[in-house]
C-alpha positions in Angstrom: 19.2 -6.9 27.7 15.8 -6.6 27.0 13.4 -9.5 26.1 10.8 -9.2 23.9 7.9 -12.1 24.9 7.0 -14.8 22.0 3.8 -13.3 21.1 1.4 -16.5 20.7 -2.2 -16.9 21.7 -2.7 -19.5 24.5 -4.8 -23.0 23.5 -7.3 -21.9 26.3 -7.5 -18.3 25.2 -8.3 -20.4 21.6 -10.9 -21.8 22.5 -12.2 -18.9 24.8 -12.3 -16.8 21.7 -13.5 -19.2 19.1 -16.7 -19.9 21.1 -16.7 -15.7 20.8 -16.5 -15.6 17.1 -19.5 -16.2 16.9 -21.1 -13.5 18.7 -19.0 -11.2 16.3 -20.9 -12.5 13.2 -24.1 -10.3 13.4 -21.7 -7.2 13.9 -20.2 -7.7 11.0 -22.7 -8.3 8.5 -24.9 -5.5 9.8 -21.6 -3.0 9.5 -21.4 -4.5 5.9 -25.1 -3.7 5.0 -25.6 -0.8 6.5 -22.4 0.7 4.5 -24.3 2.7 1.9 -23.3 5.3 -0.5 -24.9 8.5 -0.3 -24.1 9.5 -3.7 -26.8 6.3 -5.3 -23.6 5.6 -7.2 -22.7 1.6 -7.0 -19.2 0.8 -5.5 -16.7 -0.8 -8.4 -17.5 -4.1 -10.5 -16.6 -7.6 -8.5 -15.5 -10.9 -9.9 -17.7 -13.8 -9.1 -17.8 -15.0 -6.2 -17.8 -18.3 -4.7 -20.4 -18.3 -2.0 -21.2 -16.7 1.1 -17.4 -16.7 2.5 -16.8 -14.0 -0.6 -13.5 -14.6 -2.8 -10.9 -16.6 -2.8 -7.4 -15.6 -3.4 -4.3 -18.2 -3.8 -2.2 -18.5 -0.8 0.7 -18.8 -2.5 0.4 -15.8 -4.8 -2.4 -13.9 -4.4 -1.3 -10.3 -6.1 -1.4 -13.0 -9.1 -4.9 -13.8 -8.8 -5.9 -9.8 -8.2 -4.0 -9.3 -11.0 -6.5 -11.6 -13.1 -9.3 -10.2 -11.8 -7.7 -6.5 -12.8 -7.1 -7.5 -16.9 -10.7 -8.9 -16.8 -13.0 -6.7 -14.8 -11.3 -3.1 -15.0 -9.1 -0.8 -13.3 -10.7 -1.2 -10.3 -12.9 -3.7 -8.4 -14.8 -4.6 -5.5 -13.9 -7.7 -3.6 -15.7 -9.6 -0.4 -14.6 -11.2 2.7 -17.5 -12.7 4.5 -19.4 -9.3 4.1 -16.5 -6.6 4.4 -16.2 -5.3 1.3 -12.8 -4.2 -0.1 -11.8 -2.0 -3.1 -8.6 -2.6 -5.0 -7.3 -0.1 -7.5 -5.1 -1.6 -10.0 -4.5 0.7 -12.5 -1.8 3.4 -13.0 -4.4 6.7 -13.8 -6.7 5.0 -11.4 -4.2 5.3 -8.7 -3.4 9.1 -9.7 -6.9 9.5 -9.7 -7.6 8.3 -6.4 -4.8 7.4 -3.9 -2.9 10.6 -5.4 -5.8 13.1 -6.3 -8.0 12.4 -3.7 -5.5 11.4 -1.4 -6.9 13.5 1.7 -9.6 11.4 1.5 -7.8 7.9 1.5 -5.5 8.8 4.5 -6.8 6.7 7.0 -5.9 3.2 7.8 -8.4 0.4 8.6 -8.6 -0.6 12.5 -5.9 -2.7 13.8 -6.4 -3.3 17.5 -3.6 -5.8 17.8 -0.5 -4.6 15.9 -1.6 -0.8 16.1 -3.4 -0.5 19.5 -2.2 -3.2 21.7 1.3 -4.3 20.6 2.2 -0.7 19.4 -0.2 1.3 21.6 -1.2 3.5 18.9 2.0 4.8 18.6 3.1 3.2 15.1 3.3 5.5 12.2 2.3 2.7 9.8 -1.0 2.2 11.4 -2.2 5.2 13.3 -5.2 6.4 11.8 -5.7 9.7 10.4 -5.7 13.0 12.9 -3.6 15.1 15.1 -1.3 12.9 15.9 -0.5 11.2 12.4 0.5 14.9 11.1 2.7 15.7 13.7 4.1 12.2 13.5 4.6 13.1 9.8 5.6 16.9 9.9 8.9 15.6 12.3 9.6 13.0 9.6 9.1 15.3 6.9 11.0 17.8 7.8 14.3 15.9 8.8 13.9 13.3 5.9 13.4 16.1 2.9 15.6 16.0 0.2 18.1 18.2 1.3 18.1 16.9 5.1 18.7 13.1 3.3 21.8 14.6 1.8 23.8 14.7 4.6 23.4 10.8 5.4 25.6 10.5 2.0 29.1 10.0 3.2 27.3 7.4 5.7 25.7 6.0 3.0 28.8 6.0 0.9 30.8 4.2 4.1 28.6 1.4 4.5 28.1 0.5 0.5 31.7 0.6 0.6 31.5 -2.3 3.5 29.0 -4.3 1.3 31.5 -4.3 -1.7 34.1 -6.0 1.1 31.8 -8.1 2.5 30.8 -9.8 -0.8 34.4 -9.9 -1.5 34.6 -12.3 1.8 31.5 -14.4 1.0 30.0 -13.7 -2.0 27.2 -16.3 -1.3 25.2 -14.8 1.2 24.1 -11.2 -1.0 20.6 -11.0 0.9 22.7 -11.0 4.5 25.0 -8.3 2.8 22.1 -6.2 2.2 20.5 -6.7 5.7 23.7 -5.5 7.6 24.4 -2.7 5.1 20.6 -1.5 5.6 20.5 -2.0 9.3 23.9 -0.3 10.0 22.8 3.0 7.6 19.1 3.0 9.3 20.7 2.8 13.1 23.3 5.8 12.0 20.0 7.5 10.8 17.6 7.1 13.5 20.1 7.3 16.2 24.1 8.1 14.7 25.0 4.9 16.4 27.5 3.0 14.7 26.7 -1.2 14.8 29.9 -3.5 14.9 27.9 -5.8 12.6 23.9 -6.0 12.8 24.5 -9.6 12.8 26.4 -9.3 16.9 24.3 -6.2 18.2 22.3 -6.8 20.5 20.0 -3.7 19.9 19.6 -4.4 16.5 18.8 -8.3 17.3 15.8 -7.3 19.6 14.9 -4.5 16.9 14.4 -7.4 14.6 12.9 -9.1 16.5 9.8 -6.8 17.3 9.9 -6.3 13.1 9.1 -10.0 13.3 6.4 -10.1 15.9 5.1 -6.7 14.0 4.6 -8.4 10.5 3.3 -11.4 12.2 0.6 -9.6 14.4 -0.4 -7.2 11.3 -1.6 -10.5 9.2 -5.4 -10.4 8.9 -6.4 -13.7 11.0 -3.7 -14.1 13.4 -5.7 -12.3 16.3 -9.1 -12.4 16.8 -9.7 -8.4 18.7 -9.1 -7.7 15.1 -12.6 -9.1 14.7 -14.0 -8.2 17.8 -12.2 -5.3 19.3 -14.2 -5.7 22.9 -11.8 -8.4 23.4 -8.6 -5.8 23.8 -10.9 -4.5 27.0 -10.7 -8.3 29.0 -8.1 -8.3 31.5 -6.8 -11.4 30.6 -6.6 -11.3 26.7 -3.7 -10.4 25.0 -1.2 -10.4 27.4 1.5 -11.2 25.2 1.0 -8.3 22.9 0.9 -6.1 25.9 4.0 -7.1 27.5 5.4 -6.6 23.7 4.3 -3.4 24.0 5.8 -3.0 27.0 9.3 -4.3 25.9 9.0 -2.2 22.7 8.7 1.0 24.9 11.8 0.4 27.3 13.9 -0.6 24.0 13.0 2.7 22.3 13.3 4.9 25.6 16.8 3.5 26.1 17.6 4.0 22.4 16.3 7.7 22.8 18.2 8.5 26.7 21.4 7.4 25.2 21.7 10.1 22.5 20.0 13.1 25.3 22.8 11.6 27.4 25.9 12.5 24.7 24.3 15.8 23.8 24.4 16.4 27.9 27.9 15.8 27.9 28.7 17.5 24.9 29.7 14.6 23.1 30.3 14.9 19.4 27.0 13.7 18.4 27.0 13.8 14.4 23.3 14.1 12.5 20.5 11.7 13.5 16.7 11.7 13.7 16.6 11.0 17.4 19.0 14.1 17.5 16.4 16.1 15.7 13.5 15.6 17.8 14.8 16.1 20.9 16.1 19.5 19.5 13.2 20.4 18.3 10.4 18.7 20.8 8.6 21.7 21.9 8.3 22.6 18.4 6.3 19.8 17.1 4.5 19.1 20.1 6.4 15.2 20.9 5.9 13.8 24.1 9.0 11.8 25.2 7.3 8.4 24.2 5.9 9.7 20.9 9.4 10.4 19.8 11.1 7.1 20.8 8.4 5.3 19.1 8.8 7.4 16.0 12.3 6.6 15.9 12.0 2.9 16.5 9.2 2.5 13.5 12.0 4.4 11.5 14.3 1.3 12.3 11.6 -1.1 11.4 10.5 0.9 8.1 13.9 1.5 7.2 15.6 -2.0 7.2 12.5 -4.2 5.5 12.5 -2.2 2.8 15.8 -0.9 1.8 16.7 -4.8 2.7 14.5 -6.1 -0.3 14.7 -3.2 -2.9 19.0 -3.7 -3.0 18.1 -7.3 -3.4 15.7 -7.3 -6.0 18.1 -5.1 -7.8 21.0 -7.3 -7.9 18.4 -10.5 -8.9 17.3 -8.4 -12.2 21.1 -7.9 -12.7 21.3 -11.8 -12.6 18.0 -12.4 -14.1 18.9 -9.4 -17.0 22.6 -10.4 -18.1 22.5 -8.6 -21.5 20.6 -5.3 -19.4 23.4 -5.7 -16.6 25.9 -5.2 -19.8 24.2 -2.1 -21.0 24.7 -0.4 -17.7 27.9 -1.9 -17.1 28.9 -0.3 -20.5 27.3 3.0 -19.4 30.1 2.5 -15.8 32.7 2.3 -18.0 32.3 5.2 -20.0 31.6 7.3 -17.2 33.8 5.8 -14.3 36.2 3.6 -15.4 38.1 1.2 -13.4 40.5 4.1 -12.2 38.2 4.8 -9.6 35.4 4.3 -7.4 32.0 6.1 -8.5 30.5 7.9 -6.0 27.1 9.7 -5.8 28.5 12.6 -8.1 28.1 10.2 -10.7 24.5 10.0 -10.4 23.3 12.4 -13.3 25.7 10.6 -15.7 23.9 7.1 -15.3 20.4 7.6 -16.5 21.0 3.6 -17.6 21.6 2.9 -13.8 19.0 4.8 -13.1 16.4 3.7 -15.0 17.7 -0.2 -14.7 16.8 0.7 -10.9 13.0 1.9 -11.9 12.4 -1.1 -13.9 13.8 -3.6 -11.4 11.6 -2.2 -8.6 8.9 -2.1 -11.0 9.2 -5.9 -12.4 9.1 -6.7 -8.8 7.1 -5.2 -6.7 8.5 -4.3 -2.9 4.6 -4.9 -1.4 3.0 -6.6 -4.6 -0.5 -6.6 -2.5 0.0 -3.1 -1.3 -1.0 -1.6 1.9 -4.7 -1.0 3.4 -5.8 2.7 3.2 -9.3 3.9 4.7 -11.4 6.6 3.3 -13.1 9.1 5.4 -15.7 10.6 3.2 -16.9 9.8 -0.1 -14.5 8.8 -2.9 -15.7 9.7 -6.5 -14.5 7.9 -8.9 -16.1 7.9 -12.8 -19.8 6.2 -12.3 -18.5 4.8 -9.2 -18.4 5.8 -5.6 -16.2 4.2 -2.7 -18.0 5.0 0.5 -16.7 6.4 3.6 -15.1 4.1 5.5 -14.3 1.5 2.6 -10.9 -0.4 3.1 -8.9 0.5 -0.2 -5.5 -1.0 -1.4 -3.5 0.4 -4.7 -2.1 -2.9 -6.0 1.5 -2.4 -7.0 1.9 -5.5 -8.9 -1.0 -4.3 -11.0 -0.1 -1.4 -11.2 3.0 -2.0 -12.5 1.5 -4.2 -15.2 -0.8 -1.8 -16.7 -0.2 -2.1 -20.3 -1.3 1.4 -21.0 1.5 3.1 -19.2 4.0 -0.1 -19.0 3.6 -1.8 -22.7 5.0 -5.0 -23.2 4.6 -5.3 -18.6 6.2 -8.9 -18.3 9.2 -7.4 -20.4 12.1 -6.2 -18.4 12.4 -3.0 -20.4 15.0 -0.3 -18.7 14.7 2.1 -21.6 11.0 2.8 -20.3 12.6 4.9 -18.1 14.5 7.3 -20.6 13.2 9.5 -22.9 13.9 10.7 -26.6 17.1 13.0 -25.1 18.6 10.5 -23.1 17.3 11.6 -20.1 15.0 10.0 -17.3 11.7 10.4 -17.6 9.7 13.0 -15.6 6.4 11.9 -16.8 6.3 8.6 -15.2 6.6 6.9 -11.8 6.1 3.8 -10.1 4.6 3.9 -6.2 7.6 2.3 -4.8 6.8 4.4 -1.7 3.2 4.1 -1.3 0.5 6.6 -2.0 -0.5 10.5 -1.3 -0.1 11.4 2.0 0.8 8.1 3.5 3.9 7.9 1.2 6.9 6.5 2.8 8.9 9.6 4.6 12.2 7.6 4.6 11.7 7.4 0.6 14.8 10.0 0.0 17.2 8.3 2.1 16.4 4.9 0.7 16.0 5.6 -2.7 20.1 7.1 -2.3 20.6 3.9 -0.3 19.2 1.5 -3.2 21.5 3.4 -5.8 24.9 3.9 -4.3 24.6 0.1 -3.7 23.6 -0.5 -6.9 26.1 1.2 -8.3 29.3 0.1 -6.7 28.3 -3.6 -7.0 27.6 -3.4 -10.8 30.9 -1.8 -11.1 32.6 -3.9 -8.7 31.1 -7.0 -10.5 29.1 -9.2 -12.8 25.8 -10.8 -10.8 25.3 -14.3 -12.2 22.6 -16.7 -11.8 23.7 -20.1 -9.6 22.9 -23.1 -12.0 23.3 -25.2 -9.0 20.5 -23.0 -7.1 17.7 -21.8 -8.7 16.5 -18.0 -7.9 13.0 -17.9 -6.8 12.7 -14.2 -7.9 9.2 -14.0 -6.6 9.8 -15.0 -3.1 9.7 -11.5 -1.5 6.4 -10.9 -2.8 5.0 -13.7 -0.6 7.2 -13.6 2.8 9.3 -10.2 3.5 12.0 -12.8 5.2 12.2 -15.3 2.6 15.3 -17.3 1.5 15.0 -16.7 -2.6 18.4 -18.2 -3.1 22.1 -17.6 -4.2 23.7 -15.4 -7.2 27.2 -15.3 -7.8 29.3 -12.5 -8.0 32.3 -12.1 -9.9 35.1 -9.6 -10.0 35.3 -7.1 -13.6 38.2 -5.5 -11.8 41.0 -7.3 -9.9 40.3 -7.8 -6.2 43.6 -6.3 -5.4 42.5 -2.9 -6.8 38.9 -3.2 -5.8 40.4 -3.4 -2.5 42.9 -0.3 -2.8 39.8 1.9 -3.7 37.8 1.0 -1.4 40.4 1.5 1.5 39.9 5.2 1.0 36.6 5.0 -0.2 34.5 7.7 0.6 36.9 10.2 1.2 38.7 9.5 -2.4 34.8 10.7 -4.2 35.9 13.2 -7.0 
């Protein structure tokens, strides 16, 4: 197998580069200052500060603290580290106005010379900056992920919620493990129509997780200093770990893509998958071979995180919410019955599921600090101008408590989400899946990921709290991988028939 290297700095490289830090500081304050807007127009209000290091934010919950500084300084604001200056936009219309609207302009992403350049040798779709080879990154991702491409993944979709409802069944303590393997399983079918005995035992989807892992922790602002001072990414003898992680990363994904060119070779029956895709159409999009494995591999990583935490956080509302669990429970019954399974032909009959989903995903936030955009040219906004080259973050956890567009935010309100006629509302969104042109490509198959799990666990069974372990339903927000606890699931229909549907569950769907 391959081995991906423990990506730590050295104690002499340590000390190497904390003697360099300070050669870095005149850089950076004369980048800060010489950062003017052509337009005369002053960049968005700031909170105080405290000092010359800029502001503070709480380490344990810092989208709270942003979210303080939204209700009492505006929509959007300015804030300081050292002398880079940040703008965060917390608002709803705000966020229309200028991650949607002017998205062209917020496209790029900030410099990061560890986790983009060195570790994923500018090959990650999260990170590479705007240009040539972010849209035809995009356009192959686009173009097998639309809404009519996701469809086909339903029956695979279908088959591993199906394994979730037995797995629960088995050991109904360990839901956040559930959705893991469900998530992992369904994104390796995706990316590359392999089918995993259980992600837990697979050896490609341990070392998968494993770069996920080294990913999040080389992304974090701090942990490497070439983030500072990107010279240091040209010395021989820095960052070897990242390189050899690189390294690791690229034989991994190569493997991954030779073994599905090797079963189209041999005419294999090789059902749908992305890695399929590209090969078949590589000289139309313009993908070198390692372009395409690396595309396929950020898919994995992209894929798993986040469906991982979204079916989770729906099944904590359901515990957190018992009397909105009942509503849509009520809303199952009357549609589905205990007769049978529901199946995705159910969907448009469940605007309660629906919008319980919305509000769930909403109340908590999947990236509650959102992600770092980059403008290229001057962003407009009001009496206010955001200058090229600004570092700019839409806030989803203040977004989704702006009490203009979500009254009554610290209310878990489903109905929100339905209008007058019963319907879901198509007035009204939340940014699960990031902003403008750097939404999430993967959204369509996740979002039918998030709801056919949803939907056979709430009518397979009623979540419950644990009164013997409290649920710390903020935990995601601070650490992807966190442990928030135990709920407890128990059967509304008896586990004999449960288990007689899903025996022939999918191929039983009306």
């Amino acid at each position: 197998m391959l081995q991906l290297p423990d990506l730590r700095v050295s104690d002499n490289t340590q000390l190497v580069l904390g003697a360099a830090a300070c050669l870095g500081v005149v850089g950076v304050v004369a980048r800060a200052y010489l950062s003017k807007s052509d337009s005369g127009l002053p960049f968005p209000p700031s909170p105080p500060t405290q000092g010359l290091l800029g502001h503070s934010l709480s380490r344990r919950n810092p989208f709270l603290t942003v979210g303080e500084w939204m209700d009492e300084h505006g929509p959007v604001i300015t804030i300081r580290s050292v002398t880079r200056k940040v703008v965060i936009v917390g608002r709803y219309n705000a966020a229309v106005d200028i991650m949607e609207k002017q998205g062209g302009s917020v496209a790029d992403r900030p410099r990061f010379v560890a986790a983009g350049e060195i570790l994923s040798g500018g090959l990650s779709t999260l990170l590479t900056p705007a240009g040539d080879r972010l849209r035809r990154m995009r356009r192959v991702l686009h173009a097998h992920l639309q809404p009519k491409a996701a469809e086909e993944y339903q029956p695979i979709l279908m088959l591993h919620a199906r394994n979730t409802i037995l797995d629960i069944l088995e050991d109904p303590y360990n839901f956040q493990n559930h959705a893991s393997t469900f998530a992992a399983a369904i994104t390796m079918k995706v990316a590359y129509g392999k089918t995993t005995p259980t992600s837990a035992t697979d050896p490609e989807v341990i070392q998968l997780r494993k770069h996920l892992r080294v990913f999040r922790e080389a992304v974090l602002p701090g942990t490497y200093l070439v983030d500072m001072m990107p010279w240091l990414k040209y010395l021989p003898w820095y960052g070897r770990e990242l390189r050899q992680g690189f390294e690791g990363n690229r034989q991994l994904y190569i493997y991954q893509l030779n073994r599905v060119k090797q079963q189209m070779q041999s005419n294999a029956d090789v059902g749908p998958s992305f890695v399929k895709y590209v090969l078949e159409s590589a000289e139309a999009h313009g993908m070198t071979e390692v372009e395409m494995a690396f595309l396929a591999g950020g898919f994995f990583a992209a894929g798993t995180d986040t469906t991982t935490l979204a079916i989770c956080t729906v099944l904590m509302a359901a515990a957190c919410f018992p009397e909105e669990q009942a509503k849509v429970q009520a809303e199952l019954d009357a549609v589905v019955g205990s007769h049978r399974a529901p199946t995705f032909a159910d969907e448009q009959s469940l605007p309660r599921l629906q919008a319980f989903i919305s509000e769930a995903l909403r109340w908590r936030p999947l990236v509650a600090n959102g992600l770092p955009h980059r403008t290229t040219k001057e962003v407009i906004w009001g009496n206010y101008c955001i200058p090229a080259g600004t570092t700019v973050i839409g806030h989803h956890w203040s977004i989704s408590r702006d009490p203009d567009v979500f009254p009554e935010p610290d209310v878990f309100k489903p109905e929100r989400w339905i209008n007058d006629q019963g319907h879901i509302r198509d007035d009204l969104k939340f940014f699960v899946f990031g902003f403008g042109r750097r939404v999430c490509p993967g959204q369509h198959v996740a979002t039918r990921s998030v709801f056919i799990t949803s939907l056979l666990n709430l009518w397979a069974f009623k979540v419950n709290l644990n009164p013997m372990k409290p649920l710390d339903d903020m935990a995601f927000m601070r650490a992807r991988d966190a442990q928030p606890g135990t709920i407890q699931f128990k059967t509304r229909i008896p586990e004999t028939e449960i288990r007689r549907m899903m025996q022939h569950y999918p191929e039983g769907e009306p």
